[in-house]
Every structure is written in C-alpha cells, then in structure tokens.
LOKELUM-890522 format. One record per residue (C-alpha): residue in three letters; x, y, z. Coordinates in steps of 0.25 Angstrom, whole numbers, plus 5000, padded with zeros to 4 digits. Layout:
BEGIN
ALAXYZ...
***
This chain:
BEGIN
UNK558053985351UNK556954025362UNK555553965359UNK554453995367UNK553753885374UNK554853785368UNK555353665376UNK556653715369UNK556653865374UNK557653855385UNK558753795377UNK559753865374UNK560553895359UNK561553775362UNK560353675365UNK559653715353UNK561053695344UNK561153565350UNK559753515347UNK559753585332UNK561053505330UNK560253375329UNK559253435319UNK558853395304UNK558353505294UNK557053475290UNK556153585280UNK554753625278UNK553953675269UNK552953795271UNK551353715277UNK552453605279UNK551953505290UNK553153485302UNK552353385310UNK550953375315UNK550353375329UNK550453235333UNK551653185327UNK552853115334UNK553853205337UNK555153175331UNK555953325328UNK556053455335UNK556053575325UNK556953685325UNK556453815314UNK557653865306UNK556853925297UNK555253945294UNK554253945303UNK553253845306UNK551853825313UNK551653745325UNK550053705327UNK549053615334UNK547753535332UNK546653595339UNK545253505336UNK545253565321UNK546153645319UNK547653695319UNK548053795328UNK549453875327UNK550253875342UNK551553935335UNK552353985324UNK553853955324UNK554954015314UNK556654005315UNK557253975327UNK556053905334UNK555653745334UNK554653655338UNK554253515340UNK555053485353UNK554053455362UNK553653345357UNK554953295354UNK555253315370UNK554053265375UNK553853145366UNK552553165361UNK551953195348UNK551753325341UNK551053435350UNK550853515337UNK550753535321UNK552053615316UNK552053675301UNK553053755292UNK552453885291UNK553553915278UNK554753825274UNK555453805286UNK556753715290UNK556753635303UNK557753575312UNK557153455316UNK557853375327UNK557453225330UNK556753195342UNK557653085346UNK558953165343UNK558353275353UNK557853195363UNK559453135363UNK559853275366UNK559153315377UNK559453175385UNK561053195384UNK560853375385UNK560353375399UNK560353535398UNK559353545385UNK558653425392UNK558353485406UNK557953615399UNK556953565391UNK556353505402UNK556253615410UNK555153655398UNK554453545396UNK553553545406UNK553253685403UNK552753645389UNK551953535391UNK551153625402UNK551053735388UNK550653615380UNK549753575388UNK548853695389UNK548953725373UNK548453585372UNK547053585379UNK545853645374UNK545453725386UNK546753785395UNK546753665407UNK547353785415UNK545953875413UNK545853995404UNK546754095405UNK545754205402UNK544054205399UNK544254145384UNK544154005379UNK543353955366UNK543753825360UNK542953785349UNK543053645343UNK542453595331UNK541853475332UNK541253365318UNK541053455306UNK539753355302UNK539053405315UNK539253545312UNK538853535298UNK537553455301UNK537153565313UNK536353635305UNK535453495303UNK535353435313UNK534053445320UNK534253515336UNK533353455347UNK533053525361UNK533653415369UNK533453375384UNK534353505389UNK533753595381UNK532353575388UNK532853585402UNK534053725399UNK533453815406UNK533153745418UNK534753665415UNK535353795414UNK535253835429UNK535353705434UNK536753705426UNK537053835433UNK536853765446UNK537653655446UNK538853735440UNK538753835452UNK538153775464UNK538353635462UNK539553515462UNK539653535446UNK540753595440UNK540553575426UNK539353535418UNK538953485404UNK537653495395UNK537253395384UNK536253465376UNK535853335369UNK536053235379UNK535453325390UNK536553285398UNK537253355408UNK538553315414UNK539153355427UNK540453375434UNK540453385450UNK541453435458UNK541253325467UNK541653215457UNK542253305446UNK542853195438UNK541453135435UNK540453175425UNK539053175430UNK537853155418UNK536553225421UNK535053235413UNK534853395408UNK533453375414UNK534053315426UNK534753435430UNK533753525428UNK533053455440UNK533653555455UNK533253425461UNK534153335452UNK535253445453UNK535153435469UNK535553295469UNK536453295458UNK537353415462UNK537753455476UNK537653585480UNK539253665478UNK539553815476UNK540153855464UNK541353915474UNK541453765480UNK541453695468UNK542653785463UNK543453775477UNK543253625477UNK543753615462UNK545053705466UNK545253595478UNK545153485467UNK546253535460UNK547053555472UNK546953435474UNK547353375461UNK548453465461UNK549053415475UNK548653265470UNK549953175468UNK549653125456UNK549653285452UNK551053315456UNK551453205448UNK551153275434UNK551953335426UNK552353485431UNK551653555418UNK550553475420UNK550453515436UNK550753665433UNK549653655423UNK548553605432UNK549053675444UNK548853805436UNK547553775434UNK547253725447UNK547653845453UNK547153945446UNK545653885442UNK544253945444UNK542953895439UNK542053975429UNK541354095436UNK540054065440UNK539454175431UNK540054115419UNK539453985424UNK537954045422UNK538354115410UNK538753995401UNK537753915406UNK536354005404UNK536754025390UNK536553875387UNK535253885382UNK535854005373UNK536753905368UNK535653795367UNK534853875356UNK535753915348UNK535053905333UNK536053815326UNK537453775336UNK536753745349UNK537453685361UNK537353535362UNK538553515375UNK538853615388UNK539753605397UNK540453715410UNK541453685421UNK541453765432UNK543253715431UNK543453765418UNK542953915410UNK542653825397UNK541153795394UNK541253675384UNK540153685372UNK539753605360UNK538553635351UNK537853565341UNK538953575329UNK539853495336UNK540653625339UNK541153635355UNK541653765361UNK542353785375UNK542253915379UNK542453995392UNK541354075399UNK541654205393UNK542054155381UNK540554075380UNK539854205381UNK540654245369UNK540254135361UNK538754135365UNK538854265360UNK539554215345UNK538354095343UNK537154145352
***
C-alpha cells in the first residue's frame, strides 16, 4: 500500500495491518463532505472502497490537488504534525473508510520505534513539498518562463468599474518622463525593486543598501535627474546582483539559519544557490509598456510593481483585479487586453 508523497509510504504491509487494526468503519455518501480545510485533526482515513477528492482554498476558489480510490488514505499529516487541516476531502461516489483516532495513532508510533523512526525520516520531506504548494509564487523561483496568478478582488468594485468617473492623476502627467527614470533606477542604481501608485503618485523603493526598508518617493520628484542623483547612488545592475548573492550567503551561514528546521534550510539554500535576477531586457520591456497599460479604455492600471530578485511583476487595475505575472508571460497578456 505505496502512496506517493505519503508520510506513510515507507511502511511496510505489517505496519499498515497494525495501524488499520485500531480503525472504526465509517461511510459516505456520493458529494459527502469528509472534513474541511481548517478542521482539527482527529482520524486518519484508509479507502476500502470508493474514491474521493482531496482540494484546497485558493482566494475564490477550490482547486483539486488529488483523486484517491481503494487502497490509498489520507489525512495523516496533520494528525502527525498537530495542526489543523491542510486541505478539503469529499466522497466522489459512496465510499467506506477506516478511520483511526488521532490519539490511538499517536500511542502506536510512541511504543513502535520502527513505524516511528520511519515516518520521521519523511516528515521533513513533506513539509518542504507543503510548503512550496502553499505559496502563491514558488519561494524557490520559477522553474521555467511561466507565472500568472489572477485574484479576484470585491465584486462591488468591479460591477461599479464601468461608472465610476477616471481621472488623469499626478503620474499620469509625468510617464513619459517616469518611465525612464524607472529604467534607471532599476538598472544603474542601488534599487532593486520599485512600486507605482497611479492614484497616490506614489513610488516606493527598495535599496539594496537597506533592503529591509521601504523608501516613499513623489512621481514628480523622481522625474527630477537631480532629485534622482541625491536619492539613489550610482550601482551596476551586475553589482547589485553579486551584492544580493553575498546577502544570501550570508544569511545562509548566519546561526540563527543553521538553526531552522532541515526542509526549511534545504528550501532556501535551493534558492539561494541557484538565483538570478530578471534580465535586464525584460526590465525595459515591462516597464515602457506602462503607459500602454495606463490607457487602457475601461480596466487601466492603478498599482505597479518589479523586482530585479524575483521574475514576478505584481499589477492591480481598476476593477480591483491583481495579476502577478512573469516577464514573458506579461507580454502575453498585454497582448490578451491591449
């Protein structure tokens, strides 16, 4: 009884006849609910027969992860790690479960050393998978040239986009001259990432000189080279990125670092190891089709921002609709709405 991914899935046939022999049967009905993402955790489920759905809540929605049938089960993890529900399971057709208690379990593993030791050898494993299924934005980088993540933000705003009045605000007076100056500070300058407020007329920076702080700057401030000399020293784009690389070298060989939990470490390490910043092309790219964006007739942009650390340009327009997409995969959707 091998599942993939399973903190279970080194066991063998006699610790799985040891664990069932502490189960209760317990039967669904088809579009049955089994438990809910955020529920205490208080049975692991074995499938003698039927099938069911295992799903999780993203922003609107339900998303499918997996499809189990005979032979498979679910819900350890949480039983092992104490911690509520990671996800939403539901009886695809009648289906009949053994369900072992949470506290019968739990006594096994504590007087079985062998079951015990082999489920820790996993843990760590899956709480590094859980983890990167979990954020929004792979904290490990992408993995190829696509991202786009659309969320969907207060139905009132968007049913009211059509009527609300649009005003040309502090930004738009100043684009053409911004967008340049935005260039600049991305790719000769200490900022590695940057924000646009459309409405407020705000941008905000973050320096590679004190890249845990967030710096506030007027639209029509930056337009000024004069403003931009004092505020923003002078750095290569290829400085900026060996500099960041030394950052993470150094977090990584920080104490409090070795401390962490080993699928956390390998996690970061991963990342650390293996990161590039956004191609300076790409940078000129997403940024001189912000007017373009800007003028869209009736879903205009309202908030911008890039990072030089991280392929995902962050967007939000006037519906209350964000989008996080990466370089290639914002030309795609200037394509789709421009």
């Amino acid at each position: 009884m091998s599942q993939k991914g399973s903190a279970f899935r080194e066991l063998g046939a006699a610790d799985f006849d040891k664990i069932k022999a502490l189960a209760v049967t317990q039967n669904y009905k088809k579009d049955e609910l089994i438990f809910s993402e955020g529920d205490s955790a208080d049975y692991i489920y074995f499938i003698e027969s039927g099938r069911v759905s295992i799903m999780i809540q993203k922003f609107t929605s339900q998303e499918e992860i997996a499809a189990l049938g005979p032979g498979e089960y679910f819900g350890e993890m949480a039983v092992l790690t104490n911690n509520k529900r990671t996800a939403s399971v539901v009886a695809l057709t009648d289906t009949v479960l053994l369900a072992v208690g949470k506290n019968a379990f739990l006594e096994l593993i504590r007087n079985d050393r062998d079951i015990a030791s082999k489920i820790d050898n996993i843990l760590a494993r899956r709480n590094e998978e859980l983890l990167l299924k979990e954020n929004l934005v792979d904290i490990t980088g992408l993995t190829d040239n696509h991202l786009h993540v659309s969320i969907k933000g207060d139905p009132s705003l968007r049913e009211t986009t059509f009527t609300r009045e649009r005003y040309e605000s502090v930004v738009d007076k100043v684009l053409p001259i911004l967008q340049p100056r935005l260039e600049d500070l991305l790719l000769n300058r200490c900022v590695y990432q940057v924000y646009v407020g459309f409405n407020n007329g705000e941008i905000r920076t973050s320096s590679i000189f004190d890249p845990f702080n967030e710096e506030v700057h007027q639209a029509n401030k930056v337009v000024d080279e004069g403003y931009v000399d004092r505020h923003f020293a002078q750095v290569s784009y290829e400085e900026k990125a060996l500099m960041l690389r030394r950052l993470y070298e150094a977090i990584a060989g920080d104490p409090i670092f070795g401390r962490l939990p080993d699928y956390y470490k390998k996690i970061f390490s991963r990342y650390y190891e293996n990161w590039k910043p956004i191609s300076p092309p790409d940078v000129v790219n997403v940024i001189s089709r912000l007017t373009s964006l800007r003028s869209i007739p009736n879903y205009y942009l309202r908030t911008f921002t890039i990072s030089m650390v991280q392929d995902a340009i962050r967007m939000q327009f006037n519906c209350d609709g964000t989008h996080i997409v990466s370089a290639e995969d914002y030309r795609h959707l200037l394509d789709e709405i421009i």
